[in-house]
N, C-alpha and C positions, 0 to 999 in steps of 0.2 A: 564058398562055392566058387569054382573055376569060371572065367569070363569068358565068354565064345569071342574070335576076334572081333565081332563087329560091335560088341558090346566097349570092347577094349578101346576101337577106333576113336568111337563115340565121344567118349570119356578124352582122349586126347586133343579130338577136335575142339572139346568145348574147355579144355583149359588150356590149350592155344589161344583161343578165340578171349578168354578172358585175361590171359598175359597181354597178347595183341593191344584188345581192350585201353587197361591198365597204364600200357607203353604211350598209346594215342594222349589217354589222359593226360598222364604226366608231363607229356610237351605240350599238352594244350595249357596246362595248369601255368609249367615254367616259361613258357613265350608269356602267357597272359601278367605273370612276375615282374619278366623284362621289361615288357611294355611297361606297368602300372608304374613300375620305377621309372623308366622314363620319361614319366607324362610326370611324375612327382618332381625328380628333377630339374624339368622343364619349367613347369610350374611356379619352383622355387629361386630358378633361375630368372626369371619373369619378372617374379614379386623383388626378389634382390635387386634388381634392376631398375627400378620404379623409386620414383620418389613424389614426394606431396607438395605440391605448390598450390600460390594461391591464382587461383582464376577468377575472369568476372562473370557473372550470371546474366548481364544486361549490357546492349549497347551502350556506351558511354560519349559524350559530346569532348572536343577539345574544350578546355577549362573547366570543365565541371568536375563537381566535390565529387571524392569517392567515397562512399559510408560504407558502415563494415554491411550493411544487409544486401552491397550488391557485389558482394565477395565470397566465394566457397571454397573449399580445399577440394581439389582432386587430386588422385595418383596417375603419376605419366610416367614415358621412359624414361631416362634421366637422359642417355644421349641426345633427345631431345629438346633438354631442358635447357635457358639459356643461363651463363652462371652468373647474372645480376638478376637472377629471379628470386622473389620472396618466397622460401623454404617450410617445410613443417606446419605452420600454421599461423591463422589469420592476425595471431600475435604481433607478430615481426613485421608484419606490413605495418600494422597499428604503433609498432617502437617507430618506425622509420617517420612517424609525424614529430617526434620527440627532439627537442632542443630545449638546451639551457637558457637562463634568463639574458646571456650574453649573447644569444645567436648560435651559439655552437651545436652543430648537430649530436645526437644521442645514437649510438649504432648498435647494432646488436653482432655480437661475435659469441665464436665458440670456445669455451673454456674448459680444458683435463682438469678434473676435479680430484681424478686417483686415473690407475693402470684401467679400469671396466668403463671409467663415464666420463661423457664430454655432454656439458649442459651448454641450451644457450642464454648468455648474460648481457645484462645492457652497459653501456662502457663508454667512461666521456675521453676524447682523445687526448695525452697529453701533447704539451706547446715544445717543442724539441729546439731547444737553447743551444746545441751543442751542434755545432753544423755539420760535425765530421761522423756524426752519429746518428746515420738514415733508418732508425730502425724504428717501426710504428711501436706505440707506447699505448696504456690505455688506463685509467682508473676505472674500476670495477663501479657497478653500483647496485646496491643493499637498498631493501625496501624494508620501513619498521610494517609493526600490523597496523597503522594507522597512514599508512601510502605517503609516511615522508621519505621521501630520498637523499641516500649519501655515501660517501667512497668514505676510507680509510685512506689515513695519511701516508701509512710507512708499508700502502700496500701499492705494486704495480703488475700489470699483464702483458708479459712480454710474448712473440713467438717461442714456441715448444718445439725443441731441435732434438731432431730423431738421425740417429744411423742407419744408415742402409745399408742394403747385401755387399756393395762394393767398395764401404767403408767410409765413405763418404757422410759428410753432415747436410745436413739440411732443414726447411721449416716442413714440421709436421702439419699433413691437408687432411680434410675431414674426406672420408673415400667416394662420398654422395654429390657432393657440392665443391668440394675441391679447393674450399676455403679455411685458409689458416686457420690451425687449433691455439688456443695461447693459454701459457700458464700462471699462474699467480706469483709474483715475489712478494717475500718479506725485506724491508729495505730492515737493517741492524740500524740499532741506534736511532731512530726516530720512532715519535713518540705514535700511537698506534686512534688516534683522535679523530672522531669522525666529521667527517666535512659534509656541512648541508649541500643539497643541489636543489634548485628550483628548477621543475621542471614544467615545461608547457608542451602542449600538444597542437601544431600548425596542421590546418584541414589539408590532404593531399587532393592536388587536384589531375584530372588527364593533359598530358602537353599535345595530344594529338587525339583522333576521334579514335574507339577502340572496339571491337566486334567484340561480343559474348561469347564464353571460353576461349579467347585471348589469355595466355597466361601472363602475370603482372608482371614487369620487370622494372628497374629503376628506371629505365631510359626511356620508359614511357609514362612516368607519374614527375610530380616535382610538388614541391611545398608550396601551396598559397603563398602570396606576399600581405593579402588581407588576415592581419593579426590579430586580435580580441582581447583589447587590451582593456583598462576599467572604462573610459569613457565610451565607449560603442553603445550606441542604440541605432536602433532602428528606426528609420524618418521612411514618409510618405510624400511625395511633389507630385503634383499635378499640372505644373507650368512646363515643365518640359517638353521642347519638339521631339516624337517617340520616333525610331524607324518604321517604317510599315511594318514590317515581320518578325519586332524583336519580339523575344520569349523571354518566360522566369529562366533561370540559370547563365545568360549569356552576360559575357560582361563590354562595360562601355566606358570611356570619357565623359564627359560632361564638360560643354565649350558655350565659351559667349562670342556671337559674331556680333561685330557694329556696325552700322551704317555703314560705316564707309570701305570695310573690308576686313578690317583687321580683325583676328580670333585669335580668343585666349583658351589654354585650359585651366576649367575650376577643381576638379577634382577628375581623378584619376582612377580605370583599373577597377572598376564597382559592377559587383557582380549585381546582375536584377532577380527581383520578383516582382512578380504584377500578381497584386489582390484579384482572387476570382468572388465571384457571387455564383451560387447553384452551377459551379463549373464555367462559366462564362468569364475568361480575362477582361479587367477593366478596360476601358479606352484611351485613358491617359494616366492616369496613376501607374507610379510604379514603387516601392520599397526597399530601398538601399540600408546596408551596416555605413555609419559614420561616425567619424572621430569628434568630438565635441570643438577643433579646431576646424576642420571640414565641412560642419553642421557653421559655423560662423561665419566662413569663409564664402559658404552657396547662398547664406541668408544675405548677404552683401551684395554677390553678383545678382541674383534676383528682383534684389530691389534697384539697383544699375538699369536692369534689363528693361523693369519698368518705365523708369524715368526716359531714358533716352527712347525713342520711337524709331520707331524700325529694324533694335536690335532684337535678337533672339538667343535663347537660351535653349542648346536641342546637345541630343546624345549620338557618340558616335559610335559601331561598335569593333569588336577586336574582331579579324580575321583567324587568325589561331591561336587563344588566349595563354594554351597551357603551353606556347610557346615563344608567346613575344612578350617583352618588357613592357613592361606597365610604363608608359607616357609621364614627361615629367610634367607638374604643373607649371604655367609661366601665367595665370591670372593672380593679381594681386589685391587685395581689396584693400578698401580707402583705409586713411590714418587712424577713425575715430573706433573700426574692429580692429586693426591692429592693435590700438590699446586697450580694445577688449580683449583680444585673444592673449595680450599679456599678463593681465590683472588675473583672469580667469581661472580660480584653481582646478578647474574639472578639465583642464586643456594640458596633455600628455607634454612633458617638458618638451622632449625632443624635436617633436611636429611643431609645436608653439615657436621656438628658437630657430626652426629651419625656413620658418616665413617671414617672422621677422630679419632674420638677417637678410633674405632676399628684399624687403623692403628698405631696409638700409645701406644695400647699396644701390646708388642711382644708374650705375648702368641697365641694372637688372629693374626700377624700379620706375625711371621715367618712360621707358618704349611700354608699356604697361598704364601707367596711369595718366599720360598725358593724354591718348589719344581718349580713353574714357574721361576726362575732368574736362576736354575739348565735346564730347557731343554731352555733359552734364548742362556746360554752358548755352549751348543752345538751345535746349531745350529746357530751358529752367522756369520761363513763365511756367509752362503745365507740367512738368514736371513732377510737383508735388498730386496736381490731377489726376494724372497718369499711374502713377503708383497706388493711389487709391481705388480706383477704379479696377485695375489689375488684381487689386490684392482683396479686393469685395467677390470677383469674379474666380479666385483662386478658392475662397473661403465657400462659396455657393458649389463649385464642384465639388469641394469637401465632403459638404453638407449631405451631398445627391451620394455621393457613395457611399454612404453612413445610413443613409435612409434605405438604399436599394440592400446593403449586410444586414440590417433589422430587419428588413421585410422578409428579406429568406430565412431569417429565423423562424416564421411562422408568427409574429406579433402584428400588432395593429399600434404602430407608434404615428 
């Protein structure tokens, strides 16, 4: 049946209207394309851009320990990441505590394994004998399933040299961190023998105070010089002058002033803690790591402290710890602990040998013991009084902090 035109119109207008339709869609569809691609992109470009470092989750004091619980990974730009910063993960900060039994730091670098993968490896530096040959060197190091460590004799990691568009050589850099890749040699002809490595882990301490999400870098951490070796224990004094406002974690000297002026240092660089009871810091107590030649050395000056009247035994503390040198000692104690400290087998070779030689030589040995054997002498009638009475009244504080930790246990002692 024949259409009348307005029937005809009709029909045109509405498949116009749905072309039209269709046309809008379709640019709404392919704008909405371009965008999503965009934003993907972007996104991706974002995420490539970003790398993983380690932050801290808490204020941090100069000198105080870092443990791994006040450390987290985030992802950040990388353009603002600084490139002495600890990468990937909480790992690598944790290797950066790692040295050999000689002192030698343990590093961690990045190693091409094939053309797809670059792992990170721990790697002891080699001693480069050859002067004319400035080229960093490194023994890999292999962990068995039972966490002994060791290189390979006839293996090295040298930098991995790559071509460039302009034809030129150069050291292959990781694209993230921008830190040399290195590869592994086979050295020919030597024999392929595995080398033990002893390895130890030194507490990383702050060199300066550090704000929360701080991201870590080398140049604001540094290795304790307090090392843990077998003789360390842990002692408790109560004779010591405290600062007003010292705190657990801060660290101090320990000096004997005498009468007449002159101050010695006893030990050195000792980080504190003070025993609390129900949260309350003790009053005088505090709790030092010492070395069993250290632990002989303060049990000497102590009893000095005693005897002679009006000397005192007090702490002093560091201004910026995880930045200044640990103080050398120049207090000596009498002849009868140095041949304790000699005899001693619990007394670490090296510390035992670096006191007595200070006592053997009289430069180092008379400004030291003369002016202490001069107020000994003076005070020698009570002397022996004096120390008893000291050492009754050191023993009865003892007692009292001992009594006040049971009670807060909830007992009846």
């Amino acid at each position: 049946m024949a259409k009348n035109p307005m029937q005809r119109k009709a029909q045109n207008s509405f498949l116009l209207g749905m072309l039209i339709t269709l046309l809008i869609t379709g640019a709404i569809i392919a704008l909405l394309v371009v965008q999503l691609t965009k934003l993907q992109n972007t996104a991706k470009k974002e995420q490539n851009d970003k790398i993983k470092v380690c932050v801290l989750n808490a204020d941090v004091k100069s000198g105080q320990v870092i443990t791994q619980d006040l450390v987290e990974v985030k992802s950040v730009n990388k353009d603002v990441v600084p490139s002495n910063s600890f990468v990937n993960d909480v790992n690598n900060l944790n290797n950066y505590s790692f040295e050999d039994i000689t002192g030698t730091s343990i590093e961690t670098i990045k190693v091409r394994e094939n053309e797809n993968t670059v792992v990170d490896k721990l790697a002891l530096p080699i001693t480069n004998e050859n002067e004319e040959d400035n080229e960093i060197k490194y023994r890999i190091i292999e962990t068995t399933d039972n966490e002994n460590y060791y290189y390979k004799n006839n293996q090295e990691a040298v930098s991995n040299k790559v071509t460039t568009k302009s034809g030129t050589t150069e050291e292959e850099r990781d694209s993230k961190t921008g830190k040399t890749i290195y590869k592994v040699n086979t050295k020919q002809g030597e024999s392929d023998q595995e080398v033990k490595v002893d390895i130890r882990s030194i507490p990383i301490i702050a060199k300066v105070e550090i704000k929360a999400n701080s991201v870590i870098t080398s140049s604001l951490i540094t290795k304790s010089d307090e090392k843990v070796s077998d003789d360390i224990r842990k002692v408790e004094y109560n004779m010591i002058e405290l600062p007003s406002q010292i705190e657990s974690g801060q660290y101090i000297d320990i000096r004997l002033k005498l009468p007449n002026g002159t101050d010695f240092i006893v030990v050195s660089d000792k980080q504190v803690t003070i025993p609390e009871v129900d949260g309350v810091p003790s009053l005088n107590t505090i709790s030092l790591n010492m070395s069993e030649t250290e632990i002989l050395t303060l049990s000497c000056a102590i009893v000095e402290c005693y005897k002679i009247e009006g000397s005192i035994l007090y702490a002093s503390e560091y201004v910026e710890p995880g930045l200044q040198t640990a103080a050398k000692e120049t207090y000596l104690p009498n002849e009868d602990t140095i041949l304790l400290i000699r005899t001693d087998p619990n007394c670490v070779v090296e510390a035992a040998n670096a006191i007595i030689s200070r006592f053997n030589s009289s430069e180092q040995k008379n400004p030291v013991r003369n002016p202490i054997q001069s107020g000994l002498n003076q005070n020698a009638e009570q002397a022996t009084d004096n120390a008893v009475s000291n050492l009754q009244a050191e023993l009865q504080k003892a007692q009292e902090e001992r009594q006040k930790y049971l009670e807060s246990l909830g007992g009846s002692y």
